[in-house]
C-alpha positions as CSV (number, residue, x, y, z in Angstrom):
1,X,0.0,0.0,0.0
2,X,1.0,3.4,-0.9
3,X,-0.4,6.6,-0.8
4,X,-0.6,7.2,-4.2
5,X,-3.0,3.8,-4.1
6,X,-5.0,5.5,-1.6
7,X,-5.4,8.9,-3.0
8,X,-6.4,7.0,-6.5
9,X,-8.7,4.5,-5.3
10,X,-10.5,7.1,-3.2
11,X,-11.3,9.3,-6.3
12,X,-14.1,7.1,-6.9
13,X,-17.1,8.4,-8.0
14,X,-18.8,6.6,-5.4
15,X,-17.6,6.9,-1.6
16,X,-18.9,3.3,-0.3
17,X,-18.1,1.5,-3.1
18,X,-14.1,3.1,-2.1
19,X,-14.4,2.2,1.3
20,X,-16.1,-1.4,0.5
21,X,-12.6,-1.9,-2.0
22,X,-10.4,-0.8,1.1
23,X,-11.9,-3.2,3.0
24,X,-11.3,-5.4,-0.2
25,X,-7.9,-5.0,-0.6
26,X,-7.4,-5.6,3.2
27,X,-6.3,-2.2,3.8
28,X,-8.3,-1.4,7.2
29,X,-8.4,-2.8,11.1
30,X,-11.8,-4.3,10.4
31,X,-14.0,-1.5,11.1
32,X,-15.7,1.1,8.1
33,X,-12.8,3.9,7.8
34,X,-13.4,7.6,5.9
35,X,-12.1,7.3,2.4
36,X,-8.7,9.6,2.1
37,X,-9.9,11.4,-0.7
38,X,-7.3,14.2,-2.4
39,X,-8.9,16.7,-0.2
40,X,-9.1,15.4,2.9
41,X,-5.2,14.1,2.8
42,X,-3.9,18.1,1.7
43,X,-6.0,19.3,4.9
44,X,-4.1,17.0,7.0
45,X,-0.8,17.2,5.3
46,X,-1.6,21.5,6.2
47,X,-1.4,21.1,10.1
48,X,1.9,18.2,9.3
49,X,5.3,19.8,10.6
50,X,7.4,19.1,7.3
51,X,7.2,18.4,3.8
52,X,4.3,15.9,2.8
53,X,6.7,13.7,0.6
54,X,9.3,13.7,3.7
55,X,10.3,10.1,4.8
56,X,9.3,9.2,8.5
57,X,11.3,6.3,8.1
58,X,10.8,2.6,7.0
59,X,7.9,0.5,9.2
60,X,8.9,-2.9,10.0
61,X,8.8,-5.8,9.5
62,X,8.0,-4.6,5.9
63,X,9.9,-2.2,6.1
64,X,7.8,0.5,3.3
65,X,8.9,4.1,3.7
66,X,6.3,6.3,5.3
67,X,6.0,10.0,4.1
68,X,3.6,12.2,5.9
69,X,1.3,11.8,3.0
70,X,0.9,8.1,4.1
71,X,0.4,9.4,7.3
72,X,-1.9,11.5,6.5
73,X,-4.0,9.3,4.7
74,X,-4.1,6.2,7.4
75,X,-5.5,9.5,9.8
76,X,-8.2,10.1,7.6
77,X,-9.1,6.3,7.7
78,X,-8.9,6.2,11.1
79,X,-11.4,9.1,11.6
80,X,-8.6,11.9,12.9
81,X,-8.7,15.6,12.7
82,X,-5.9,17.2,11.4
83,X,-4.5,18.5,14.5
84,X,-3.6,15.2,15.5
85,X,-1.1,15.2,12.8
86,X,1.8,16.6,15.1
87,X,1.3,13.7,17.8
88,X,0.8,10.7,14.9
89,X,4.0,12.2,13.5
90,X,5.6,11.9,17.0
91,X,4.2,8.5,17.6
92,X,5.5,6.9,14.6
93,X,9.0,8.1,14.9
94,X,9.0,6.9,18.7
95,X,8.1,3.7,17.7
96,X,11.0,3.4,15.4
97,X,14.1,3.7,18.2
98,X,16.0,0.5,18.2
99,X,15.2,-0.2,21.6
100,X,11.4,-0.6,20.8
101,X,11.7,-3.7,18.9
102,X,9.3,-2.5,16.6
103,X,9.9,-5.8,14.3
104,X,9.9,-8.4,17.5
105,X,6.4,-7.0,18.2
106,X,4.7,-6.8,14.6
107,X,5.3,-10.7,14.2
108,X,5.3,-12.0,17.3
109,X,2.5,-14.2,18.9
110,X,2.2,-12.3,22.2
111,X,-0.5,-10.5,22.1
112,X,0.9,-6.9,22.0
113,X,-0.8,-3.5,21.1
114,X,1.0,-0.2,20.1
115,X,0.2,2.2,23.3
116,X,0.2,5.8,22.8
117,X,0.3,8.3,26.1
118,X,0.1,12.0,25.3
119,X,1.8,14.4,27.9
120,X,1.7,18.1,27.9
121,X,-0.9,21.1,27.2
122,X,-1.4,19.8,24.2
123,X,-2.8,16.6,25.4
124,X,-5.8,18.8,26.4
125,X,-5.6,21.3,24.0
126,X,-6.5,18.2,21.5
127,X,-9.2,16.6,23.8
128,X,-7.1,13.4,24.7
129,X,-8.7,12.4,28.1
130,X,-6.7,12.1,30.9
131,X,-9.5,11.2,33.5
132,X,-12.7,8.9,33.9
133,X,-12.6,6.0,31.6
134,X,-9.3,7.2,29.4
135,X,-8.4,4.2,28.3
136,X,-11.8,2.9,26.8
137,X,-14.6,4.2,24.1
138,X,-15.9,7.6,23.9
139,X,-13.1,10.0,23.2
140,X,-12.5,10.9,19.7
141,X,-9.0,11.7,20.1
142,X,-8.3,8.8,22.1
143,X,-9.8,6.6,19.4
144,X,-8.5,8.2,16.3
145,X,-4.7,8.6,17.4
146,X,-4.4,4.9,18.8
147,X,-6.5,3.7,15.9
148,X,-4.3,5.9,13.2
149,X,-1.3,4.2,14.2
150,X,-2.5,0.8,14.4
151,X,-3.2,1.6,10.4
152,X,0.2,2.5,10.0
153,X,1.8,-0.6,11.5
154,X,-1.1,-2.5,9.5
155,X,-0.7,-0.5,5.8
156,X,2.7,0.5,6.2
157,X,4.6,-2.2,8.6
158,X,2.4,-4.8,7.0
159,X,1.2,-6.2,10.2
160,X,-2.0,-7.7,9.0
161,X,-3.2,-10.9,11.3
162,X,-3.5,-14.4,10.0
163,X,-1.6,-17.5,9.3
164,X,-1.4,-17.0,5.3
165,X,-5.0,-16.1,4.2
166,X,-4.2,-12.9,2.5
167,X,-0.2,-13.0,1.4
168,X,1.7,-11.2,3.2
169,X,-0.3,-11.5,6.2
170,X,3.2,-10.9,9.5
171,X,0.6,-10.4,12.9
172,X,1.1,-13.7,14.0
173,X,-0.4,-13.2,17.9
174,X,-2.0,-16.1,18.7
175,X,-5.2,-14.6,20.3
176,X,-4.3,-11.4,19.8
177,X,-6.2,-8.3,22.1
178,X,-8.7,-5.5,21.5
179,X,-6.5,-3.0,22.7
180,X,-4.9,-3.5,19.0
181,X,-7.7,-1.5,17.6
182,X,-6.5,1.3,19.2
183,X,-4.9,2.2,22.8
184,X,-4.2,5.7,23.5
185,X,-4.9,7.9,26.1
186,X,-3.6,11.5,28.2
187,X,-1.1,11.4,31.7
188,X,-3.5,13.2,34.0
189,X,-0.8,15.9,35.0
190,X,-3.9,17.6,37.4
191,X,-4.3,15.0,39.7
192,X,-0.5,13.5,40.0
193,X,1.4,13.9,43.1
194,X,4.5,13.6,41.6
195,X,6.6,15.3,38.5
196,X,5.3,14.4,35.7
197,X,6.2,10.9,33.6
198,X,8.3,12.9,31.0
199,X,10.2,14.9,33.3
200,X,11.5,11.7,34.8
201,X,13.3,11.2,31.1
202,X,14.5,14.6,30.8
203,X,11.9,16.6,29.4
204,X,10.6,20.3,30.7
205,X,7.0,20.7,31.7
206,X,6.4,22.5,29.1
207,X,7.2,19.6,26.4
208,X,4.1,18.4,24.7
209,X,5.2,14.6,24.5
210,X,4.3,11.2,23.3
211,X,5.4,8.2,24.5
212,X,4.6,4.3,23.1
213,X,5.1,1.3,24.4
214,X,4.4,-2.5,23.2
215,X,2.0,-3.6,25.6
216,X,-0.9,-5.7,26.6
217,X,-4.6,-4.9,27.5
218,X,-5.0,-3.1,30.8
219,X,-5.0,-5.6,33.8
220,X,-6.7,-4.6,36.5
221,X,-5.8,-3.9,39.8
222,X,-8.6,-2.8,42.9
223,X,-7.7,-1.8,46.4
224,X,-10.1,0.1,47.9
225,X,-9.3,-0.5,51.5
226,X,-5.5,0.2,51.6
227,X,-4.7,3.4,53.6
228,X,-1.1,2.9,53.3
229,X,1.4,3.2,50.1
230,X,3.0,-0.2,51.5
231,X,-0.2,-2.1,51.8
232,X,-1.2,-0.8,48.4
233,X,2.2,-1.4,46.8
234,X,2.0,-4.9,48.1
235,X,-1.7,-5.5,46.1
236,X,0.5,-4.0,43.2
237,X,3.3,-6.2,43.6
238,X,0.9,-9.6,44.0
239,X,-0.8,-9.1,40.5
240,X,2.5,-8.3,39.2
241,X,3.5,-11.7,39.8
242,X,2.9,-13.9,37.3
243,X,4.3,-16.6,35.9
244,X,2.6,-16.2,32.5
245,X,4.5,-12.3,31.9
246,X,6.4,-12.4,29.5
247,X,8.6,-10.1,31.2
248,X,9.8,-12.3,34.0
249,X,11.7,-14.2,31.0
250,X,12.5,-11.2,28.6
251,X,13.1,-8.5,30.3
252,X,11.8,-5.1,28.7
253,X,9.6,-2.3,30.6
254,X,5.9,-2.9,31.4
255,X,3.5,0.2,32.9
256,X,1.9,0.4,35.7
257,X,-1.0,3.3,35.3
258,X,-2.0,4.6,38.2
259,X,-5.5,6.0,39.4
260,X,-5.5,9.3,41.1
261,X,-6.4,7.8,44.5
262,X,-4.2,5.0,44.4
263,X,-1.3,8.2,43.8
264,X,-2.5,9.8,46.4
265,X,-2.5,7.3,48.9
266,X,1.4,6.4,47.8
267,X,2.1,10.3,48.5
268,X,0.7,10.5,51.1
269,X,2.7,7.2,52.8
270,X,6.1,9.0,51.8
271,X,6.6,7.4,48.7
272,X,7.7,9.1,45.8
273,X,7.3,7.7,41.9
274,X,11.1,6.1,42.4
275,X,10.9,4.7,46.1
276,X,7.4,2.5,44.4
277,X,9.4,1.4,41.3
278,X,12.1,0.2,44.1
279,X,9.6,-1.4,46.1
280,X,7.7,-3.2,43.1
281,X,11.0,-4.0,41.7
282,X,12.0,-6.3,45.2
283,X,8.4,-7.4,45.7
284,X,6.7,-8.2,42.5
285,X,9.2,-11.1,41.9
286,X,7.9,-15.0,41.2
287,X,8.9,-17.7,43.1
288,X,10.4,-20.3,40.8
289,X,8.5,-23.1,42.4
290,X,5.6,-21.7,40.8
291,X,7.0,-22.1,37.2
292,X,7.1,-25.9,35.6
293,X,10.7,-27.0,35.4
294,X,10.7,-27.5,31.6
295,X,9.6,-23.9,31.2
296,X,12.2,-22.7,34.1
297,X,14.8,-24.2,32.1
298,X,13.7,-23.0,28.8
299,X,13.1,-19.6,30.0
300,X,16.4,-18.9,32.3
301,X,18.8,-19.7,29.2
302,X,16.1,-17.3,27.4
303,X,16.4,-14.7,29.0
304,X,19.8,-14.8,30.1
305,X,19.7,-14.9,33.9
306,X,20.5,-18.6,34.6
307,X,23.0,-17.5,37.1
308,X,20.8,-15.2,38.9
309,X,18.6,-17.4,40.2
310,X,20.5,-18.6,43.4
311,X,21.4,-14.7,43.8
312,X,17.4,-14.1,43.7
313,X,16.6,-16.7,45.6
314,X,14.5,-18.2,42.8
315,X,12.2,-15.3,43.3
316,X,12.4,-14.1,39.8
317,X,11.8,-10.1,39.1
318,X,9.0,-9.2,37.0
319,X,11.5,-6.5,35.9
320,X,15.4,-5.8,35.4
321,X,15.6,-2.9,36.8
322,X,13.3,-0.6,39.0
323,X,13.2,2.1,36.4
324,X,11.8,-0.7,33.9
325,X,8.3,-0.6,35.7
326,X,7.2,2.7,34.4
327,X,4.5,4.6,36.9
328,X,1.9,7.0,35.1
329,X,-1.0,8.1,36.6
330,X,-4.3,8.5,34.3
331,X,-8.0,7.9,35.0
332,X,-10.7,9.3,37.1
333,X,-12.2,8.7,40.8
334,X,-12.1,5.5,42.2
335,X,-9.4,3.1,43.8
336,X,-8.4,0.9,40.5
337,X,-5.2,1.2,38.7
338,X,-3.7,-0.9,36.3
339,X,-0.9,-3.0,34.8
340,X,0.0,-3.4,31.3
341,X,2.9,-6.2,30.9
342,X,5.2,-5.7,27.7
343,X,6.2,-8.9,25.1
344,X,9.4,-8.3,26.9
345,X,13.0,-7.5,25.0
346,X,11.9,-4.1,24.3
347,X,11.5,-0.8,25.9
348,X,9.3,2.0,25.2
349,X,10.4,5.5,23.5
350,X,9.5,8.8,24.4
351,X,9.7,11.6,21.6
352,X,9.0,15.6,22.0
353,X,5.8,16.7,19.9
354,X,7.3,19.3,16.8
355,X,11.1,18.7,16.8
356,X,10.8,14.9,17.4
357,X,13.6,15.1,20.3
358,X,13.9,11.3,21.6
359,X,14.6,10.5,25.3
360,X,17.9,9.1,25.8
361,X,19.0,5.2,25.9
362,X,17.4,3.9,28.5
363,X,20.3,2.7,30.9
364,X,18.9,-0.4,32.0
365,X,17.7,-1.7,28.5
366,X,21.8,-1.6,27.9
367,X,22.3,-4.0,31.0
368,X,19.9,-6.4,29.9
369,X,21.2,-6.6,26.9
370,X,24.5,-7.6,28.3
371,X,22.9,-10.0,30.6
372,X,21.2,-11.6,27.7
373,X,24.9,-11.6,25.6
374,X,26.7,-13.3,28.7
């Protein structure tokens, strides 16, 4: 797909019969899409922050080049306005860092979604909610964005699911997740006790960023009755630990997004957004008892920390490194919060909206990679 094909194909004389070829051809998630007619793409490629033929890079596993007018075209199909164009341009280039594995997660059978988390003013500015319900239905921008890059790691990336119905088909999860229709959703800056997420990488409060990560569907996690950040962090730590993570074997960050109250309740106890990545780090661990032996086995040479288990006890860590369990808080009133585990071997990427800045190497992605060399 290119987006010459589009623009030609959507000059049509007749709109559904376009979309109904789209569909056709295998070029949308599943669900009807607006047809990227000439005029719609040049009123995106207006609000685009370079030159509509400029390259955004190469999408794995494919690996087609990606100009802003294929951009611009998979955000009409998606149902975007074209002020969105600034954060899908941010968002695609994030999910190109090395670190991010963007080729381990387009073909592999974890069941992985492409998570987008807008930070700054312009997160409200655009309407991407922060608050109540953020990460389900009802929020246009919400649904567009996450939706408009799921399209480019489709159309582009060739990430298409199936085990060889349509050639060229590369999605191989084995169940795969609704979260791959689309995932995105706003840091609620108003109601965090702490510095915000993309300060912690470097980045002013005044950045407008975007940040993606590989991850699965929310898992949820509900303490109403803890009064104390240790009582909660130890409900944290228990869901955390399970043998079926693909982290515990790979390595790789994973998010935990917390609820306002759930925040609160950590500030409150003395605990800042480091001292609960510490305390999740030593506590959220699995006891290797818990693991079948073949699978132990398999898994230790896997992920490279054979050696570590007597050191760990053979309580594995559901992370590397404290800093690999990333703490956001998002979402509305009530006592919930919720963790989203990664396919593992990859870490997420953080990118400034307009100049495309990227947050430095993460340091403990480097150590796990030399863990997994030894």
């Amino acid at each position: 797909m290119t987006a010459t094909d589009l623009i030609d194909i959507a000059e049509a004389n007749d709109e559904d019969d376009a979309a109904e070829q789209l569909h056709k051809w295998g070029w949308t998630d599943g669900l009807p899409v607006v047809v990227p007619t000439p005029e719609r793409v040049e009123r995106f490629l207006a609000a685009a922050t370079a030159d509509p033929d400029a390259s955004l890079g190469p999408i794995a596993p494919r690996g087609a080049e990606l100009t802003l007018r294929g951009l611009a075209a998979n955000a009409v199909m998606a149902g975007c306005l074209p002020a969105y164009m600034p954060v899908l341009e941010a968002a695609v280039v994030a999910m190109q860092q090395p670190d991010f594995n963007l080729y381990g997660m387009q073909m592999t059978t974890h069941p992985c979604a492409l998570m987008v988390v807008v930070q700054g003013p312009l997160a409200a500015e655009l309407g991407i909610a922060s608050g109540a319900g953020c990460m389900g239905s009802g929020f246009r921008a919400n649904g567009t964005i996450g939706r408009a890059v799921r399209l480019v790691a489709m159309n582009i990336g060739g990430a298409r699911p199936g085990e060889g119905e349509v050639a060229g088909d590369i999605d191989r999860a084995t169940q795969g997740t609704p979260a791959k229709w689309s995932f995105c959703f706003a840091e609620n800056r108003a109601d965090s006790p702490w510095p915000f997420f993309a300060q912690e990488l470097g980045f002013e409060e005044s950045d407008d960023v975007v940040t993606i990560g590989a991850v699965e569907g929310p898992h949820n996690i509900n303490d109403n009755q803890s009064t104390t950040g240790e009582n909660l962090l130890k409900t944290i730590a228990a869901t955390m630990s399970t043998p079926g993570a693909n982290t515990i074997y790979r390595g790789g960050d994973q998010f935990v997004v917390l609820g306002p109250e759930h925040a609160q309740v950590l500030h409150d106890s003395g605990f800042d957004r480091r001292a609960a990545q510490e305390y999740l780090f030593e506590h959220a661990r699995v006891d290797a008892t818990r693991v079948g032996a073949e699978k132990l086995e398999e898994a230790s040479l896997w992920g490279g920390y054979r050696l570590k288990l007597e050191e760990w006890g053979y309580r594995v860590p559901i992370a590397r490194a404290p800093e690999d369990i990333r703490l956001i808080v998002a979402g509305g009133t009530g006592k919930h919060s919720a963790w989203m585990p990664t396919f593992g071997a990859m870490w997420s990427s953080t990118v400034r909206i307009g100049d495309h800045r990227v947050a430095p190497l993460n340091e403990s992605a480097s150590w796990a990679n030399d863990l997994e060399s030894e």
